[in-house]
DOFINU-61598 format. One line per 8 residues: number of its first residue (from 1); their letters; for each residue x, y, z of C-alpha. Coordinates in nm, 3 decimals. Layout:
% DOFINU-61598
NUM	a	X/Y/Z  ...
% end
This chain:
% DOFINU-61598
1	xxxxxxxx	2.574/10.995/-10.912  2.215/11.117/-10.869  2.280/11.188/-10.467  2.616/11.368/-10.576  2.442/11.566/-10.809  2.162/11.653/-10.590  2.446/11.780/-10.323  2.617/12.019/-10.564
9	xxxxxxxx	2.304/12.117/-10.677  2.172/12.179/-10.270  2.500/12.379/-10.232  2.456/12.598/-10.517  2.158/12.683/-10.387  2.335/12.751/-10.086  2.559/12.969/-10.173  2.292/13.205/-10.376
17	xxxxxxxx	2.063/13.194/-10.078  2.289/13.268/-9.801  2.593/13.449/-9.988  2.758/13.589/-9.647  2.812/13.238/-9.469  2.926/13.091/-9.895  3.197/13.395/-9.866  3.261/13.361/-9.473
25	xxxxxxxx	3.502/13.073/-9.521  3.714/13.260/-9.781  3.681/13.641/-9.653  3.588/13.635/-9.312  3.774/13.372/-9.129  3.790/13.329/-8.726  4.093/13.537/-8.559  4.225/13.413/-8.255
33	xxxxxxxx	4.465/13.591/-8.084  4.685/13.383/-7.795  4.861/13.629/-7.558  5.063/13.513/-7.346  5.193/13.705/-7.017  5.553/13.721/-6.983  5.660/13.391/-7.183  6.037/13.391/-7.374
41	xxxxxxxx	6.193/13.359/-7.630  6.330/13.032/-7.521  6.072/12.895/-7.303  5.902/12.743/-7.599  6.060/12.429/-7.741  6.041/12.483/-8.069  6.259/12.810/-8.002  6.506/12.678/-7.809
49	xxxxxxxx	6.579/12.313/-7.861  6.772/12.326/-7.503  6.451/12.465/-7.299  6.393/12.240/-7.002  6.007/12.278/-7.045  5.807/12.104/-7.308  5.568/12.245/-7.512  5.423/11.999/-7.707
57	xxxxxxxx	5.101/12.243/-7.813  5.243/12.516/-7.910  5.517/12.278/-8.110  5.274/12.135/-8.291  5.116/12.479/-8.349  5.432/12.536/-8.520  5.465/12.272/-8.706  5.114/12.307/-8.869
65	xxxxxxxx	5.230/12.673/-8.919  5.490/12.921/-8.948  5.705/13.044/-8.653  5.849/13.396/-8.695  6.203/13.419/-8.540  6.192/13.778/-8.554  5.867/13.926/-8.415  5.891/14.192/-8.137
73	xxxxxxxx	5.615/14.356/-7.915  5.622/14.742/-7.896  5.727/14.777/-7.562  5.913/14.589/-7.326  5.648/14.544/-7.036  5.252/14.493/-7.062  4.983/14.748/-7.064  5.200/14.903/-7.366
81	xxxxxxxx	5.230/14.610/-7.554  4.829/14.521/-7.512  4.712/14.861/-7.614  4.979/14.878/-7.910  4.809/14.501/-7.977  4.485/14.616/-7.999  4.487/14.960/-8.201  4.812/14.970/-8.419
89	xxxxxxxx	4.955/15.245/-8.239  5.287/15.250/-8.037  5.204/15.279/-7.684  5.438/15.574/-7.626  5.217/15.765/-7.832  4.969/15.750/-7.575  4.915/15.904/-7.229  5.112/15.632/-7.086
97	xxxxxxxx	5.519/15.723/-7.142  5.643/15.483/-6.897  5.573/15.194/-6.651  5.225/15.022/-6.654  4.908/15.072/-6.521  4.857/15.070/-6.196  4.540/14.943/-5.915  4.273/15.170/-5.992
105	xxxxxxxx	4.411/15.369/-6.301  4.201/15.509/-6.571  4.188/15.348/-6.939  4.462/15.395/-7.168  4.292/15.313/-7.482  4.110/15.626/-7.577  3.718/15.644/-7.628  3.724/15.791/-8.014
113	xxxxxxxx	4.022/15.493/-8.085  3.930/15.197/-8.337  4.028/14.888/-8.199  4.098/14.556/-8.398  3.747/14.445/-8.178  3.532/14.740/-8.278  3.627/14.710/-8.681  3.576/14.344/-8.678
121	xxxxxxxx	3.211/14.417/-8.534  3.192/14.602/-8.831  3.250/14.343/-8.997  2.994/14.139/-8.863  3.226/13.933/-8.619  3.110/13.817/-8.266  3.400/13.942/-7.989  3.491/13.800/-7.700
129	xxxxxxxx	3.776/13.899/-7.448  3.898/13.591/-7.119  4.200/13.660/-6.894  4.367/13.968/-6.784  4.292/14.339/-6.942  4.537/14.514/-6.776  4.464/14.851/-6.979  4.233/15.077/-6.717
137	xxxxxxxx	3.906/15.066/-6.585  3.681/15.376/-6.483  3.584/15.249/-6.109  3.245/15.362/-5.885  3.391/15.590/-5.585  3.149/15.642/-5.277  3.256/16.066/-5.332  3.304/16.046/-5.737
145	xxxxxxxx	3.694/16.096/-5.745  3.915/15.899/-5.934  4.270/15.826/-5.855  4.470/16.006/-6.091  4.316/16.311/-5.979  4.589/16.253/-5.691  4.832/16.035/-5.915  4.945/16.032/-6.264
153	xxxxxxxx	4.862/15.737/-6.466  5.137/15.488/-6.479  5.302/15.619/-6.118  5.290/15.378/-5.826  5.269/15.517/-5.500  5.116/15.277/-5.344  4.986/15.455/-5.014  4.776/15.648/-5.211
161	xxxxxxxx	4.625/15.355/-5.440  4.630/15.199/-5.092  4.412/15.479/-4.963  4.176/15.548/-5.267  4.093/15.182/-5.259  3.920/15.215/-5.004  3.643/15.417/-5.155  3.589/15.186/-5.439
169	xxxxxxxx	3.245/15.064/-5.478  3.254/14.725/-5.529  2.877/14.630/-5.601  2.823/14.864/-5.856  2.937/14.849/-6.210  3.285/14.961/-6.365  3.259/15.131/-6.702  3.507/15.169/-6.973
177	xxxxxxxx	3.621/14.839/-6.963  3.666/14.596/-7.218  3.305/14.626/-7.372  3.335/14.981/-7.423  3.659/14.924/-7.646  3.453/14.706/-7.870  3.423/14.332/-7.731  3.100/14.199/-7.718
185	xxxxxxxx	3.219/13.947/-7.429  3.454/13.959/-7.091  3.568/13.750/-6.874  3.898/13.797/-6.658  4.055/13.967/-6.431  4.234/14.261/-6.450  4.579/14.104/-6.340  4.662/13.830/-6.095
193	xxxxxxxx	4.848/14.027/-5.854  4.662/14.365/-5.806  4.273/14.395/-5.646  3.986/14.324/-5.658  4.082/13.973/-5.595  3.774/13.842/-5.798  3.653/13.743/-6.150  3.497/14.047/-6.337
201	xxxxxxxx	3.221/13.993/-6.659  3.189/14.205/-6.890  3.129/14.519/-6.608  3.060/14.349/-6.294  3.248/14.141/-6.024  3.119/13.781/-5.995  3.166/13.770/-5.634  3.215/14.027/-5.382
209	xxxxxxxx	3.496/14.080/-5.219  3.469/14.074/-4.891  3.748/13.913/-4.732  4.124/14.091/-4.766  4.395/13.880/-4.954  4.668/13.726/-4.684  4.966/13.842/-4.630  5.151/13.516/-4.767
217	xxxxxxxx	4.985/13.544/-5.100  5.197/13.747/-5.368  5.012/14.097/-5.504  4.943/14.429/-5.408  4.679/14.399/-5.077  4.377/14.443/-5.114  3.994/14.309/-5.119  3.920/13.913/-5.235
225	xxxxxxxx	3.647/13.710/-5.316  3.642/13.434/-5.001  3.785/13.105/-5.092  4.004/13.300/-5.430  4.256/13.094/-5.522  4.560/13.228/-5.730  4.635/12.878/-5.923  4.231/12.836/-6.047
233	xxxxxxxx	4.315/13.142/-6.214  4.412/13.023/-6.551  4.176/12.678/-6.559  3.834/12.911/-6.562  3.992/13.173/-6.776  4.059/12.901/-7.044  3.747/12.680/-7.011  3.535/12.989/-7.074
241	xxxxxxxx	3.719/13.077/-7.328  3.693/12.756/-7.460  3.314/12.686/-7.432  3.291/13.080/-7.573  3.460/12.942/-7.903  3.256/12.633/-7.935  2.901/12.817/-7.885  3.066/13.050/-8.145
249	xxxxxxxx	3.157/12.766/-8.395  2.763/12.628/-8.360  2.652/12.951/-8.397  2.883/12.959/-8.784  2.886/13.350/-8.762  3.242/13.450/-8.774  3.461/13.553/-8.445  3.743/13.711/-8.281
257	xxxxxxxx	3.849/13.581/-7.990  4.123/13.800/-7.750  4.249/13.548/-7.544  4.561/13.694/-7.345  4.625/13.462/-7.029  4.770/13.563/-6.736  5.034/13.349/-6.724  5.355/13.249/-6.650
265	xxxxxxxx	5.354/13.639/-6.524  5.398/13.615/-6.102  5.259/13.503/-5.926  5.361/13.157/-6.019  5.076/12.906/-5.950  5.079/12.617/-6.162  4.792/12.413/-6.046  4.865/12.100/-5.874
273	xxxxxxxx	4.849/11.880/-6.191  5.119/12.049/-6.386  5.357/12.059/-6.078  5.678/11.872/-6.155  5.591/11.815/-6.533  5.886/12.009/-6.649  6.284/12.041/-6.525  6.334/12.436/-6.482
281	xxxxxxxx	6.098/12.423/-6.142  5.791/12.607/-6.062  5.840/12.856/-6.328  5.885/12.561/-6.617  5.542/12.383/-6.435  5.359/12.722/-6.473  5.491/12.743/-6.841  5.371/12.332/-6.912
289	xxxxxxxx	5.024/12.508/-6.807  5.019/12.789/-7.054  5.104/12.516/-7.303  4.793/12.327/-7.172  4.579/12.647/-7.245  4.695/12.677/-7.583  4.645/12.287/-7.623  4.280/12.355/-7.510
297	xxxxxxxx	4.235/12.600/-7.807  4.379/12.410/-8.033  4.247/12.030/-7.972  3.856/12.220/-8.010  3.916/12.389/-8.317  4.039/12.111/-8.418  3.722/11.929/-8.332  3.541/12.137/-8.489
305	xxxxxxxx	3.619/12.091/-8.828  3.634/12.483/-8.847  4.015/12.490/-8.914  4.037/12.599/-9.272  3.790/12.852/-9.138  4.048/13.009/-8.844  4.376/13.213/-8.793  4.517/13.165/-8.466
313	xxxxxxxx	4.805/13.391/-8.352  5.016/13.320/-8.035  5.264/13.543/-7.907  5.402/13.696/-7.577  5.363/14.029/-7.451  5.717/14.139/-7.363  6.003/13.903/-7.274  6.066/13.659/-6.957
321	xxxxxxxx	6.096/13.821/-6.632  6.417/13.891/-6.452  6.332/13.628/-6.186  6.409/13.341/-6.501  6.821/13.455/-6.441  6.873/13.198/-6.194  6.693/12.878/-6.372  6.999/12.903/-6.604
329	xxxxxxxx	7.275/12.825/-6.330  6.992/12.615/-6.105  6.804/12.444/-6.410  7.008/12.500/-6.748  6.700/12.678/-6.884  6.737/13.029/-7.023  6.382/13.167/-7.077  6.610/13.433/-7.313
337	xxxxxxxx	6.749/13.189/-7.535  7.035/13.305/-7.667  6.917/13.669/-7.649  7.033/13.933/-7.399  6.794/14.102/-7.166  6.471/14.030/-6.989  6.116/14.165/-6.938  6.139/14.573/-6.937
345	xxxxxxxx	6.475/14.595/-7.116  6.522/14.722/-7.481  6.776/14.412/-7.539  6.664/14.130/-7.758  6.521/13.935/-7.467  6.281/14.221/-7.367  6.086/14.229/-7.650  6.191/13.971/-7.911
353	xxxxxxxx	5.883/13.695/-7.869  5.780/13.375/-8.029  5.544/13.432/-8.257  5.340/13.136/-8.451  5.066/13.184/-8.712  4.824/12.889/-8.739  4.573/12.896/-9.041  4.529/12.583/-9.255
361	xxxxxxxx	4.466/12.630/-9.582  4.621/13.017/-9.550  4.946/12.928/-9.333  5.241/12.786/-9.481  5.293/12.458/-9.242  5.670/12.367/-9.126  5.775/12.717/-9.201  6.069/12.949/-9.047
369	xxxxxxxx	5.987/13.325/-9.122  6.268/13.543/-9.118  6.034/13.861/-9.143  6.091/14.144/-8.914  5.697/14.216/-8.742  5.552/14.372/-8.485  5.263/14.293/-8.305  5.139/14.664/-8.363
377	xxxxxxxx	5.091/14.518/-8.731  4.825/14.297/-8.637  4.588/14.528/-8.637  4.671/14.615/-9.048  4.689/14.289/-9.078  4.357/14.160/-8.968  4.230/14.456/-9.146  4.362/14.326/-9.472
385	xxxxxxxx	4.243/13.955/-9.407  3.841/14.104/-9.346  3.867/14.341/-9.622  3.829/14.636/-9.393  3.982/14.956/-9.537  4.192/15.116/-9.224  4.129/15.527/-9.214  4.466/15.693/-9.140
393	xxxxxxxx	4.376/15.796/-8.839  4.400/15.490/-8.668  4.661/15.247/-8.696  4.976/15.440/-8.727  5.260/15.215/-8.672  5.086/14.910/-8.858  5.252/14.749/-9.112  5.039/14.483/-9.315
401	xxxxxxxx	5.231/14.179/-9.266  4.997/13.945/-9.458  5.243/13.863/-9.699  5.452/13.718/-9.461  5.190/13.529/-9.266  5.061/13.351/-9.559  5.423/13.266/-9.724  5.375/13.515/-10.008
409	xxxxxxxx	5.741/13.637/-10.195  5.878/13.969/-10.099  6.123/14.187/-10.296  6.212/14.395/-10.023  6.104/14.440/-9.593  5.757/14.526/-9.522  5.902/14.761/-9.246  6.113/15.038/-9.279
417	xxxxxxxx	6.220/15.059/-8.905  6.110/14.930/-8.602  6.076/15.114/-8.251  6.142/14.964/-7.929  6.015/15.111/-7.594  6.144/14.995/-7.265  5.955/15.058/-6.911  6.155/15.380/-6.879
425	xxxxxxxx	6.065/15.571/-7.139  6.387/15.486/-7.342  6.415/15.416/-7.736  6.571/15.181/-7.981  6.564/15.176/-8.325  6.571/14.860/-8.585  6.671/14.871/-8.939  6.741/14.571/-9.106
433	xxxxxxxx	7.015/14.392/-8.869  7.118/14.687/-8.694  6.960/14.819/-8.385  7.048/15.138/-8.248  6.975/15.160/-7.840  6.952/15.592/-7.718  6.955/15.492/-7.328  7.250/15.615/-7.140
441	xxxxxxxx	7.475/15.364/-6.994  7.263/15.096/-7.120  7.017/15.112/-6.808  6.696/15.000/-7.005  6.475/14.997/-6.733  6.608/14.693/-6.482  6.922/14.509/-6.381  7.105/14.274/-6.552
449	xxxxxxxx	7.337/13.991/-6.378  7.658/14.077/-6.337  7.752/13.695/-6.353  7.542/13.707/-6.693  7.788/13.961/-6.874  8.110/13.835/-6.752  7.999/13.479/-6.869  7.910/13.591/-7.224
457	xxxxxxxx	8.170/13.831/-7.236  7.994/14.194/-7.291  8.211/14.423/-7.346  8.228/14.746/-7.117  8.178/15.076/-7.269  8.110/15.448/-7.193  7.910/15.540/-7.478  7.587/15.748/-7.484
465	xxxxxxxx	7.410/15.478/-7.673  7.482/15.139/-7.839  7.475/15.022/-8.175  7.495/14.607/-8.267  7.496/14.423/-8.533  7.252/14.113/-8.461  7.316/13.926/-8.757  7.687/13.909/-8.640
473	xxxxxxxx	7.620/13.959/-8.286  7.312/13.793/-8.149  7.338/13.813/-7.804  7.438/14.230/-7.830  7.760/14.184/-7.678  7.998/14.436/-7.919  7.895/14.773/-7.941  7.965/14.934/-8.250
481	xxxxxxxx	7.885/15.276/-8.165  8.172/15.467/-8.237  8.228/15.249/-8.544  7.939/15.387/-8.760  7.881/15.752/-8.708  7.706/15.785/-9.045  7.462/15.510/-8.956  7.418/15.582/-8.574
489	xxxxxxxx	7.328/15.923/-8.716  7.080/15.835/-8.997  6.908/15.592/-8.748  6.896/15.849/-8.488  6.702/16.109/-8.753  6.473/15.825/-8.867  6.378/15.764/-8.473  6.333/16.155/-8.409
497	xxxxxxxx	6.128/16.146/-8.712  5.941/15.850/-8.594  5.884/15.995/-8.229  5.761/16.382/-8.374  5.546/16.272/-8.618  5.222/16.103/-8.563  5.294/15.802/-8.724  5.535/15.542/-8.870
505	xxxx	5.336/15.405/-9.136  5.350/15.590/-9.487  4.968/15.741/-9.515  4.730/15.429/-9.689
% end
């Protein structure tokens, strides 16, 4: 009794002495964000109980915590998604209207902008960034210029990123990267497919590269570190994110970790360990692997003991890409599930994403959330966890979802509407279980199968626009467009509305 009383005592003590690491536990926990490149709706097991690919990890992620059914990035490809991630914001608000950035492009996410890293150093958090940025870089020129003095952000052409790469200045450092938009930390690359073919920290390449990357490797061409190897790729990015965490947990200070991987996104590499481990092919090995990653996370916090003490959020940042369409006639495996659409689209399958929240203690475990989210509304969100007060200038389309994450009742939907951005430039609304889609002919930014809509029976139409039902009509087969005036034309106002004004989010 004596040594128990001696302990309370000791903590007491504690807890006056030290009051920040007594309240870390309950107001300051560690945020991890899990991001993965290009992953669907029903590549995940626990999404799609006929996926060919297990995913034992992020299962059991679920079943510790609460799966959302309904979450949905802000854009259907991913440079948009990752900057609406990070600040709140929809993406089409910024510079960047349509397409992604391209090889040598400027940053998208503005100098002045908060980002969910720079107002959790505020909040005393350590911040740390591993895989693939994918949002701009300002890059040393031997004669000062910078490419989109030739090329507007987001455009291709290729000959002249072809050209201008050759005045890049390898050896010398690239500024507004990731620890200019408020992470202490980097490690990554800035895609798997475009150059420098090399790992970059925090504002300097790790190797040179001097060689050129082969002809028979996929990507843009361009310079490479000798000896670079697509498939070691997501290993290093993962063990130092990894070992990052674990000096992080010694060090008891609270953390954000931005961990957005750069797979299953092409090219697909699955290291040699993972090949054959799933029955949907390459692709389903490569998507075993992200598992793996997210396993990696997982088993150290684990370890740690720190889990009461840690949120972990894993997502996808846009849908599956359109090369998945033949797994489900060659494999049986729909990435989609039993959505329509693919990576750049503003269907379902574009930008509906699984979306688990992990938080013992916080989370709800073995839950289904029917919520409608978007990953803009993490940055509210995290806000609201930390105790940070968001300014209205920042965060404009970001909803604090909070109640949702941690199970709490709701008399009505935290959202009013949701937008939906495809690679094009083209809008959809959602409201409740309708979704309105303004994109003539229904072109949303790439090809779909013919085989695909004769099979699930889509119906033809020559409509401006489409409106569906989900709740009766999943898989957006039946439009309803000329059905509903009324409501085609309120949603229409509500996305004007949404599109002229500078936000979406009444002011705080």
């Amino acid at each position: 009794m004596s040594s128990r009383r001696e302990f309370l005592k000791a903590a007491a003590a504690a807890s006056t002495t030290y009051p920040a690491l007594a309240a870390r536990a309950k107001n300051r926990p560690n945020i991890v964000i899990l991001l993965a490149d290009d992953l669907g709706y029903g590549d995940v097991a626990c999404y799609n109980p006929e996926s060919k690919i297990p995913t034992p990890n992020m299962d059991r992620m679920a079943k510790e915590g609460t799966r959302f059914v309904d979450a949905h990035t802000p854009c259907g490809v991913c440079s948009p998604t990752r900057y609406g991630l990070l600040t709140g914001r929809y993406p089409w608000r910024s510079e960047l209207k349509s397409q992604v950035l391209w090889p040598w492009d400027k940053p998208l996410i503005e100098k002045d902008r908060l980002t969910m890293p720079k107002m959790l150093k505020t909040m005393g958090y350590k911040t740390a960034c591993f895989g693939k940025w994918h949002l701009g870089w300002d890059w040393a020129t031997t004669d000062g210029s910078k490419v989109n003095s030739q090329v507007k952000i987001g455009d291709p052409q290729r000959e002249i990123r072809y050209e201008f790469a050759k005045k890049v200045q390898f050896d010398k450092p690239i500024g507004e990267g990731p620890i200019t938009r408020g992470f202490d930390y980097y490690f990554g690359v800035d895609l798997p497919n475009f150059p420098p073919y090399t790992f970059i920290e925090n504002d300097k390449l790790q190797a040179q590269p001097t060689a050129q990357k082969p002809e028979g490797m996929f990507g843009w061409p361009g310079a490479m570190a000798p000896g670079w190897r697509l498939e070691s790729v997501l290993p290093e990015i993962t063990k130092r994110a990894v070992g990052w965490m674990k000096d992080q947990l010694k060090q008891g200070d609270p953390f954000f970790l931005y961990f957005p991987l750069t797979a299953p996104h092409t090219p697909i590499a699955p290291d040699t360990e993972y090949e054959g481990k799933s029955k949907a092919g390459k692709y389903g090995d490569f998507v075993f692997q992200v598992d793996w990653c997210v396993g990696q996370v997982m088993d150290a916090l684990r370890a740690s003991g720190a889990s009461n003490d840690t949120i972990v959020l894993l997502t996808s940042d846009n849908g599956p890409e359109n090369i998945t369409y033949p797994l489900i006639n060659e494999f049986g495996h729909a990435s989609q599930g039993a959505l329509r659409g693919a990576k750049r689209m503003l269907w379902e399958g574009g930008h509906r994403v699984p979306f688990v929240a992990w938080g013992p203690g916080r989370v709800p475990a073995g839950q289904t959330e029917k919520e409608i989210i978007c990953l803009t509304d993490m940055m509210a969100s995290v806000a609201a966890i930390t105790g940070y007060k968001l300014p209205n200038n920042t965060g404009e389309d970001s909803y604090d979802v909070v109640s949702a994450l941690f199970g709490k009742k709701r008399s009505k939907p935290i959202r009013e509407a949701t937008v939906h951005h495809s690679i094009n430039n083209e809008y959809a609304l959602r409201q409740g279980d309708w979704v309105l889609i303004e994109s003539p002919k229904s072109a949303h930014g790439a090809a779909e199968p013919a085989w695909w809509k004769e099979r699930f029976g889509v119906q033809k139409h020559d409509q401006p626009a489409e409106l569906f039902h989900l709740k009766e009509d999943l898989r957006e087969t039946k439009n309803l467009y000329t059905q509903y005036p009324e409501r085609v034309k309120e949603m229409h106002a509500l996305l004007e509305k949404y599109k002229t004004e500078d936000r979406s989010v009444p002011k705080r």
